[in-house]
C-alpha positions as CSV (number, residue, x, y, z in Angstrom):
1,X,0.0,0.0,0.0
2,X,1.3,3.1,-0.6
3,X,1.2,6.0,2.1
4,X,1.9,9.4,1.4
5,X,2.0,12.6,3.1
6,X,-1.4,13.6,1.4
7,X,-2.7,10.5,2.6
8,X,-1.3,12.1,6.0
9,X,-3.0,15.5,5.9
10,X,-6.7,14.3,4.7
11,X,-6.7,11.1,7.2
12,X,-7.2,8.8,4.0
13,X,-6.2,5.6,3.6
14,X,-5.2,6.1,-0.3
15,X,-3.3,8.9,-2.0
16,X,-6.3,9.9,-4.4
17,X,-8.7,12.7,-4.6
18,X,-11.5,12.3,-6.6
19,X,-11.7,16.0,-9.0
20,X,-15.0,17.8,-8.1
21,X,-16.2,16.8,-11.8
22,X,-20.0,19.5,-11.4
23,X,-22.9,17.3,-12.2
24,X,-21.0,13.9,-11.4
25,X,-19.7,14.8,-8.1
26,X,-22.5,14.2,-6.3
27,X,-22.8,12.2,-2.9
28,X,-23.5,8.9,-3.9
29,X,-19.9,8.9,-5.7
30,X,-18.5,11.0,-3.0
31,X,-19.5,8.6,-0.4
32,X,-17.8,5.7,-2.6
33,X,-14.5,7.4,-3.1
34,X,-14.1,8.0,0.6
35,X,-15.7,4.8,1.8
36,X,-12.8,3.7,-0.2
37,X,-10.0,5.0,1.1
38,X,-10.0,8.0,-0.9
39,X,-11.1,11.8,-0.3
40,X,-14.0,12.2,-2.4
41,X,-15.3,15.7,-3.4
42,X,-18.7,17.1,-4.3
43,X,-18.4,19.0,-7.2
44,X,-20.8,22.1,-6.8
45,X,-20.3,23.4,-10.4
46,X,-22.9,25.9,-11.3
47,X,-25.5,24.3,-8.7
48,X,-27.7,26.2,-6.7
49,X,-26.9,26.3,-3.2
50,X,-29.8,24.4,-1.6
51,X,-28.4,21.8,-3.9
52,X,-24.9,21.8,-2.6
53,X,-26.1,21.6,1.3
54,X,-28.7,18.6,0.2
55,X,-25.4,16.8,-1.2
56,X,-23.3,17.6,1.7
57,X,-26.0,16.0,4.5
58,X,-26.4,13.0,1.9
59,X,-22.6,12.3,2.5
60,X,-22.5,12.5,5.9
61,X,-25.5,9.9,6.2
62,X,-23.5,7.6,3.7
63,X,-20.2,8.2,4.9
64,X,-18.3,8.7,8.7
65,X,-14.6,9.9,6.3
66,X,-13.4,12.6,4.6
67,X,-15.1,14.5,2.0
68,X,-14.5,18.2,0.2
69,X,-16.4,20.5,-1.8
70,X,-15.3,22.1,-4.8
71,X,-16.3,25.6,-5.7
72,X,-16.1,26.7,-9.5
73,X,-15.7,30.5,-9.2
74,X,-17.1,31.3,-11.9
75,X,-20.6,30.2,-10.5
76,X,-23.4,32.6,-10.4
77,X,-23.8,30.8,-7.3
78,X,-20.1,31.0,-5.7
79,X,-21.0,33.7,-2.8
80,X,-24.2,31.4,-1.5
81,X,-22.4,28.3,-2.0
82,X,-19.4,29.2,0.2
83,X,-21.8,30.5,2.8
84,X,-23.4,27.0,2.7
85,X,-20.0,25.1,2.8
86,X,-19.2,27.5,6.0
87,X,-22.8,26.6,7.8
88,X,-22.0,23.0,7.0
89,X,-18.4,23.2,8.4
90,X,-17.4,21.4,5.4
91,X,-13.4,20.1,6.5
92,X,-11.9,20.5,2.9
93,X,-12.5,22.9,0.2
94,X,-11.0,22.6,-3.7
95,X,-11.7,25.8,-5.5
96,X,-11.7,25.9,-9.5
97,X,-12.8,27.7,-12.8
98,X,-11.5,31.4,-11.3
99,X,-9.7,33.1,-8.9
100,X,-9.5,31.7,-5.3
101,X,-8.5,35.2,-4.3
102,X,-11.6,36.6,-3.7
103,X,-12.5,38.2,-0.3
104,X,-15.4,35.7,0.5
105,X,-13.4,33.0,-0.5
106,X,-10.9,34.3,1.7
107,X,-13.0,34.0,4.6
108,X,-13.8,30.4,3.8
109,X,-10.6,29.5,3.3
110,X,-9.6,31.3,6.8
111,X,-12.1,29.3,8.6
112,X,-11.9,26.0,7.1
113,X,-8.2,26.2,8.4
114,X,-9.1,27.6,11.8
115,X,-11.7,25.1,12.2
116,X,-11.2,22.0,10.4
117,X,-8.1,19.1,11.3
118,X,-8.0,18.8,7.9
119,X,-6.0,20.9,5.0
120,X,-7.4,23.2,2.7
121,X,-6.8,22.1,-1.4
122,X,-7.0,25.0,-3.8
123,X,-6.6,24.0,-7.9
124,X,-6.3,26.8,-9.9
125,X,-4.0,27.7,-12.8
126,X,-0.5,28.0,-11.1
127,X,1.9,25.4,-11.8
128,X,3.1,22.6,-9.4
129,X,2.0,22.3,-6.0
130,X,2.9,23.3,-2.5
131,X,1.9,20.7,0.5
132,X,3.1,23.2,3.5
133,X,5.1,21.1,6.1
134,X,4.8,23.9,8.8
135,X,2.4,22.6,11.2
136,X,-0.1,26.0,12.1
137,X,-0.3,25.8,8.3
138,X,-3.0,23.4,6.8
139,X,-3.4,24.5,3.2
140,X,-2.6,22.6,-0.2
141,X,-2.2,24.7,-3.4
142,X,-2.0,23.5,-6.8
């Protein structure tokens, strides 16, 4: 088996993170992937919120591990759907399709890594990645 730091930082079994895939991502897959071994995410995509917080209770009743959520930015829905993955307390956030920079993204990011054991994963369009080894640092960016 092989055993990485990622599988470390999430508390998965696996090294594999399921990609948000919008539309596909949804919490019977989710559940799977992390049942698994794996960190599965639900991929919000351009879904309205009520959606997003329906998928995120269906994963907890279908799974006790590790899940995310990942935001596409360019949602009409981005500002509703990170106030739903902040009510939820979701542990692990993957951003996507825009700039993670934003200021309410900012604030989600800030408390996921106040709040959560678990690392914050941002995907955007840098190059390589960065797994921080400082440990009052909990944030993954690709």
């Amino acid at each position: 088996m092989l055993k990485t730091v990622i599988c470390d930082l999430f508390g998965i079994k696996y090294p594999i993170i399921q990609g948000g895939m919008a539309y596909l991502g949804t919490a019977e897959l989710v559940s799977a992937v992390s049942n698994a071994g794996g960190l599965g995410i639900i991929g919000a995509g351009n879904s309205e919120p009520d959606w997003v917080r329906e998928q995120i209770r269906l994963t907890r009743q279908l799974t006790d591990k590790p899940f995310g959520v990942n935001i596409m930015l360019l949602s009409p829905f981005t500002e509703q759907v990170v106030d739903v993955v902040l009510e939820e307390k979701v542990a692990v956030v993957t951003t996507g399709a825009g700039n993670p920079g934003c200021r309410r993204f900012e604030t989600c990011t800030a408390y996921t890594q106040s709040h959560s054991p678990l690392p914050t994963f941002s995907s955007g369009s840098t190059f390589g990645s960065r797994v921080s080894r400082r440990s009052d640092e909990r944030k993954i960016t690709c």
